[in-house]
C-alpha positions as CSV (number, residue, x, y, z in Angstrom):
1,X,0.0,0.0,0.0
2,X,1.3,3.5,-0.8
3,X,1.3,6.2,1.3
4,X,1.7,9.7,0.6
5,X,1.8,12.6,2.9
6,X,-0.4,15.9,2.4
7,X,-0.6,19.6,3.0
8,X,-1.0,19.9,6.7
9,X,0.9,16.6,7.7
10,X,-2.3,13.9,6.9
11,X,-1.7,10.8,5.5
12,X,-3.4,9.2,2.7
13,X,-3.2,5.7,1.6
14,X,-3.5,4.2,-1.8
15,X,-4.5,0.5,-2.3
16,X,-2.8,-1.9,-4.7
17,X,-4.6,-2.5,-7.3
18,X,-4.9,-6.1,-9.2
19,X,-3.4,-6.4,-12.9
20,X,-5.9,-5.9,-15.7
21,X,-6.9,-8.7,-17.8
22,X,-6.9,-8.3,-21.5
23,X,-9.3,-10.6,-23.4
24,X,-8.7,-11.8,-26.5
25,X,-11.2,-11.3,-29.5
26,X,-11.8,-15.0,-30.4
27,X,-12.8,-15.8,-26.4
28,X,-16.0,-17.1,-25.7
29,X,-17.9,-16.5,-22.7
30,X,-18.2,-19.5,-20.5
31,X,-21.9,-21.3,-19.9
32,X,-22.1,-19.7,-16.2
33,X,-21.6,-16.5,-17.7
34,X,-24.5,-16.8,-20.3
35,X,-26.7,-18.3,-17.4
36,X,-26.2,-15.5,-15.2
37,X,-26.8,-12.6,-18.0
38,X,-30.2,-14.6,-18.5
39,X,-30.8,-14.9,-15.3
40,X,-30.5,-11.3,-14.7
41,X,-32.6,-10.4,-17.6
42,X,-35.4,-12.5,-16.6
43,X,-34.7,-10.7,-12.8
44,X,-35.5,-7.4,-14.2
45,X,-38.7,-8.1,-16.3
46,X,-40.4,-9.8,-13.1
47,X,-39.2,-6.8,-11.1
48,X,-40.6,-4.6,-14.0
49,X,-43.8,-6.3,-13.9
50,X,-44.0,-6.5,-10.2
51,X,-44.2,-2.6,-9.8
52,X,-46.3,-2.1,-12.6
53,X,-48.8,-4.2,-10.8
54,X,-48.5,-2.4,-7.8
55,X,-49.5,1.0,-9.3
């Protein structure tokens, strides 16, 4: 963790941030990813349709 030193003698603390992850063109998502973007979709329709049946 970095830690740099401001105006005024307060400290301020950076954290260490993980290496990015480039992916390539011709990757395919995996199944789990495809089930969860579904599953999310679906999530949002019933909460769409739940609130427009409550007003």
């Amino acid at each position: 963790m970095q830690v740099t030193e401001e105006d005024g003698g307060r400290l301020n603390a950076f954290a260490r941030e993980p290496r990015m992850q480039v992916m390539e063109a011709d990757e395919v998502r995996t199944g789990g990813s495809k089930v969860l973007l579904i599953g999310g979709a679906v999530l949002v329709l019933l909460l769409v349709a739940v609130a427009a049946g409550i007003s």
